[in-house]
N, C-alpha and C positions, 0 to 999 in steps of 0.2 A: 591732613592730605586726603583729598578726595581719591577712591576706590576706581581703578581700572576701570573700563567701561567692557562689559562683556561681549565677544562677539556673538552675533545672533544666526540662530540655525532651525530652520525651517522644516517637519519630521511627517510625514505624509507614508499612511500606510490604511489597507484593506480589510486590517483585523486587527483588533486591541492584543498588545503584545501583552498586559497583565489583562488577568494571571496569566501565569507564564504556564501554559497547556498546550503540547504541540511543538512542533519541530519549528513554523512561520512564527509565532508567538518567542518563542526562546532568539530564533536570529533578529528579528525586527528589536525585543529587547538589549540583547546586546549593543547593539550596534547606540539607539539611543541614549545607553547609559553611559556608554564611550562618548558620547554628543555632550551630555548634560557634564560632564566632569571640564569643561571647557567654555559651554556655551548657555547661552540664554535660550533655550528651544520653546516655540511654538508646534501643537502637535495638529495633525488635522487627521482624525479616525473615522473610516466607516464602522457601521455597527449592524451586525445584522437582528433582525427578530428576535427579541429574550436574551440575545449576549449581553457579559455585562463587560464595565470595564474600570480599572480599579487602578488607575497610576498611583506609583508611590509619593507621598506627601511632596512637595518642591520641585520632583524633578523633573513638570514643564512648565511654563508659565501661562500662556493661555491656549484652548482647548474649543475647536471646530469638530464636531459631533453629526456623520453628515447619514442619515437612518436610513438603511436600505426597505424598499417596499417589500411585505411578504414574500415568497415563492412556498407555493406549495410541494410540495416533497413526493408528492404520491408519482406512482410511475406512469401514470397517462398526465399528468401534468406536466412532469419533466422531458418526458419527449416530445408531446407538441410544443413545448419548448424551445430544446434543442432542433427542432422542424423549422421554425423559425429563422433561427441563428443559422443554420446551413443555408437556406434560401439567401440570408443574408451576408455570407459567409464570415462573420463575427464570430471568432471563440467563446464559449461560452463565459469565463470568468474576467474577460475586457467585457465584453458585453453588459454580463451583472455589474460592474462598477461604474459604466459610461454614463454620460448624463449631468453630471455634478458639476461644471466645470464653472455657469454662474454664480455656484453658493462658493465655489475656493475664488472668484476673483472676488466677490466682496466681501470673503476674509481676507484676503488680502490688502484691498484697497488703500486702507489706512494703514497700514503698517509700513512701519520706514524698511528699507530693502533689508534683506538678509544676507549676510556673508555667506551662507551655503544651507541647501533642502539636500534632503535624502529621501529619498522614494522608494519605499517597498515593492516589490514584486513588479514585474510586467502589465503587471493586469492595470497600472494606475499609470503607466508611462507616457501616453497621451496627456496627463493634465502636465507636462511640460509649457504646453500652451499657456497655460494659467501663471505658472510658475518660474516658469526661464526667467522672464523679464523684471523677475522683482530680487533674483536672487544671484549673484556673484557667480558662487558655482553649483550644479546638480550633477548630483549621484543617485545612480542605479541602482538599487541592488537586488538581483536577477538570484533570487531562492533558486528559482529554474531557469531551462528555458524552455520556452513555451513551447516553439516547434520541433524538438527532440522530444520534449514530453509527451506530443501529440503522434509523433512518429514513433516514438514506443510502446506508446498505447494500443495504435493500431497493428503494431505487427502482435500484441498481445491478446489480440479481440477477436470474435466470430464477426460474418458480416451481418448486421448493417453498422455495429459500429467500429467496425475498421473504416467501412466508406466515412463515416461521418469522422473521424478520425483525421483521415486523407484530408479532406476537406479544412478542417479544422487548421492539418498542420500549417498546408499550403498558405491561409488566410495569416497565422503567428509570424511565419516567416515575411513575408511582404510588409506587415508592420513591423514587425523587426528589424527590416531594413531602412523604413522610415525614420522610427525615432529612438533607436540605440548610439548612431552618429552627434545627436543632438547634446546629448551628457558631457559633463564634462569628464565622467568616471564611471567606468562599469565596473560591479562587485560579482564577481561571479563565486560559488562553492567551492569549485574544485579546477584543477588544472583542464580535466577533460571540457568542462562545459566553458573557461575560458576560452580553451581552444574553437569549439563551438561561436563562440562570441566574435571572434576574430576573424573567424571564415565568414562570418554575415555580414560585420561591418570593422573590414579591415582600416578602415579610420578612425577607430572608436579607441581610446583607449581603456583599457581592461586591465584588473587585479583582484588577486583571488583575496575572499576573506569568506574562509572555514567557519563550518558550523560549529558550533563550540555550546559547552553548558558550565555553568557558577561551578569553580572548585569545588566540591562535597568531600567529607572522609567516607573511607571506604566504610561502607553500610558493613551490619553484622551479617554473615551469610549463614542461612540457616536453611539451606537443601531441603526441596521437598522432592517427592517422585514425579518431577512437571518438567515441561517445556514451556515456552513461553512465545509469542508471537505479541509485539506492542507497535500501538500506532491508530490513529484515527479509522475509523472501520469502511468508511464511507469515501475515504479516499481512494482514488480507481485504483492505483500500483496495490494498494494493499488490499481492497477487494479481490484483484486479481490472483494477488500471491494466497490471500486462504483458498482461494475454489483451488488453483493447484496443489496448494498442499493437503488439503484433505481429500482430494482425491485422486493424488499421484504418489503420497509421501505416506500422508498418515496411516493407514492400513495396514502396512509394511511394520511400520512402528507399533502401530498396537496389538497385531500378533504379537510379535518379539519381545513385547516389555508390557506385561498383561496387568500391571500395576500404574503406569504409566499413565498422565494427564498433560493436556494440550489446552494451556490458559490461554486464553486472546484475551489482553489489556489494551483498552482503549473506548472510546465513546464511541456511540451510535453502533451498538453491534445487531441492530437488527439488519443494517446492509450486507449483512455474512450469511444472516440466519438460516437463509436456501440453503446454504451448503455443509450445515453441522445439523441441519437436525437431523433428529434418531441419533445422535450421537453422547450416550450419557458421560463421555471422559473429555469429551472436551469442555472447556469453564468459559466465559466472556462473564470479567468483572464490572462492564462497562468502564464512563470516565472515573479515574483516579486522581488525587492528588498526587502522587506521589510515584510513577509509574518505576524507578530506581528501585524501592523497594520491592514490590511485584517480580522484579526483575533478580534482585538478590535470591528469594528464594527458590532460583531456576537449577536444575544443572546445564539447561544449556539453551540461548538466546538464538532462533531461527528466525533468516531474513530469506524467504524462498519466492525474493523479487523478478521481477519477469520485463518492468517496464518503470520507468523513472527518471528523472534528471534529479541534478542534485546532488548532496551527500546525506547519509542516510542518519539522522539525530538517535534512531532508536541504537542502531550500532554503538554509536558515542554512549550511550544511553549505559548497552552490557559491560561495554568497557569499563564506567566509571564504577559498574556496582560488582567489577569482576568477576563476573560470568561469562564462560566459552562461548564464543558466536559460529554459529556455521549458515553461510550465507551463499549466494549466489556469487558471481562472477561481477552480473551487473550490479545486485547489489550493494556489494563495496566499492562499487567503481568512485574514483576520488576520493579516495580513502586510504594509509598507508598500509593496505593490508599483506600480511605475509601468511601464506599458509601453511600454515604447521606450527605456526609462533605464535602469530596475536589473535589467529583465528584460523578456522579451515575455510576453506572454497569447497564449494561444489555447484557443478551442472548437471544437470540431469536427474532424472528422481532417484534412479537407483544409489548413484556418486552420493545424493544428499541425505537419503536414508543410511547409506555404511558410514558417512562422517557422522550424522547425529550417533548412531548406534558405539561407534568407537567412541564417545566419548560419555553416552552414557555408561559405558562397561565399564571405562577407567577413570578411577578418581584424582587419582596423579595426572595425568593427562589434562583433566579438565582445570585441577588448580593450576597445571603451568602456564595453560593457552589464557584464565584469565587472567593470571598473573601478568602476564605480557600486554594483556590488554590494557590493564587499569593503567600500568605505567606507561605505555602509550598517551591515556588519556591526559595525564599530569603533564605530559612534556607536551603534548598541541594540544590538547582541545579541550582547553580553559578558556573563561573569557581574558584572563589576566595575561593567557599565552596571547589571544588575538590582538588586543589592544598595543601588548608591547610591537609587534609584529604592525600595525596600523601607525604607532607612534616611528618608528624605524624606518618603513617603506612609503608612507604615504601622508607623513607629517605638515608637507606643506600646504596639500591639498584640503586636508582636515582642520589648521591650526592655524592659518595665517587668512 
């Protein structure tokens, strides 16, 4: 007896989800591997400069490779850059990916239609164009959203880039109004940024699906005298949040606890560097493999976010290696946070230096909050918890 015919599913994203490094990298993974457990998937990846990209053996069938042109990095490069893109009022991260849309239709071409595409991040939502028509249904899936993101940014900024900001957000929202109606499914993080989603295009339909990371056991915890800050260095919310914390928070902290170290885990830490040097107690490991373990041996996991959409993976992150988190307000936003249980909140520098400080003082204290956390993490934010949650709610749009 001949074998089912598999249905086929179309996987379109802005950055190679292996290796799996990164908050974009781990959701665009999942979300795939949920694909590939049903479907015949074709993937089509941008690549930037020196990334590499490493799918696992089988699990897609053919592979559109589409190489971004250099950008230089340097800071008079990058602004007359973004000089550019204001003039033109294009966001910067649509912008970097635009262009491509005759190399996805003659990938496309030949290929017999697809029962469903998934499309990573907003930044690629325009090649619907390329896309709609070859494929039954298409889905969103909105890591952020752009114009909250831009509009958090600038209420986070000095001017000139609040203005550019403004500008920015204005330009996200207007496309956003354009082509989030066109999907047939929006994925949004968290209930806030659905809500978001629904206020832009209250035609659209929307469904949350959580950041999540692979089941792991609980790592061994071996406490050092550290704090711990993880996450890409270069990215604005967390660029942001080190210039605040080391110079609203940490101070406070290193009188107080004169043994006391302050690890940044994450890549590219020279986009921080202004704001630590002279500072011999603080660490930047650069990229890790393994950013969980870094994180085990914390007493305590600070998110002293200021600006972001989303939900925040590095949280997920404390949770899973059971480490106390003390974060922001908005940092946990879309996230089930309780404070005093699975983590503390704080605003303000002062509120964030007495939560950190209580919890370095007590040891009990800090095993219950991460105690609380990890089993949080076990009950949602597994990929095995999402999938069942996609297989439940969103079955027919995925599987028929």
């Amino acid at each position: 007896m001949a074998e089912p015919v598999r249905r086929r599913a179309l996987f379109v994203t802005p950055e190679a989800p292996y290796p799996m490094v990164g908050g974009g990298a781990l959701r665009a993974a999942s979300l795939l591997e949920y694909l590939a457990r049903s479907h015949s998937v074709d993937a089509i990846v941008f690549r930037a400069p020196g990334a590499g990209i490493d799918f696992p053996s089988g699990l897609i069938d053919r592979l559109l490779v589409i190489d971004l042109p250099r950008h230089s990095k340097h800071r008079a490069a990058r602004a007359l850059r973004n000089g550019h893109r204001l003039l033109r009022r294009s966001p910067p991260l649509i912008d970097r990916f635009a262009g491509f849309g005759s190399l996805i239709a003659a990938f496309l071409k030949d290929r017999p239609p697809y029962d469903l595409a998934v499309v990573e991040h907003f930044w690629c939502a325009p090649y619907w164009e390329q896309i709609g028509a070859r494929c039954r249904r298409t889905i969103l899936d909105l890591h952020n959203i752009e114009s909250a993101w831009h509009l958090g940014c600038g209420r986070a900024s000095d001017w000139p880039h609040s203005l550019a900001h403004g500008v920015f957000h204005r330009a996200a929202l207007d496309l956003e109004r354009q082509w989030l109606p066109r999907y047939s499914l929006l994925l949004a993080a968290s209930a806030p940024d659905a809500q978001r989603v629904s206020s832009i295009a209250p035609q659209a339909r929307v469904a949350i699906y959580p950041n999540t990371i692979p089941l792991i056991d609980l790592p061994a915890r071996e406490e050092q005298d550290n704090i711990v800050f993880s996450g890409t260095l270069e990215y604005e919310p967390n660029r942001t949040a080190v210039r605040y914390f080391s110079s609203q928070i940490w101070p406070g902290l290193e009188r107080r606890w004169p043994n006391l170290k302050w690890r940044l885990v994450g890549r590219a830490p020279e986009a921080v560097e202004r704001y630590i040097r002279g500072c011999p107690r603080i660490e930047c490991t650069g990229a890790v493999d393994d950013a969980i373990a870094h994180l085990a041996t914390a007493k305590v996991a600070v998110v002293p976010l200021l600006s972001g959409s989303g939900t925040r993976l590095k949280i997920i992150e404390a949770w899973a290696a059971g480490t106390p988190v003390v974060s922001t307000s908005l940092g946990a936003e879309g996230l089930p946070a309780l404070d005093g249980q699975n983590m503390l909140l704080a605003d303000g520098s002062e509120s964030f230096t007495r939560a950190v400080s209580r919890l370095l003082e007590f040891a009990g204290e800090r095993e219950r909050i991460g105690r609380a956390g990890r089993a949080q993490y076990e009950r949602e934010f597994t990929w095995d918890a999402a999938w069942g949650a996609l297989d439940r709610d969103l079955g027919p749009i995925f599987n028929t």
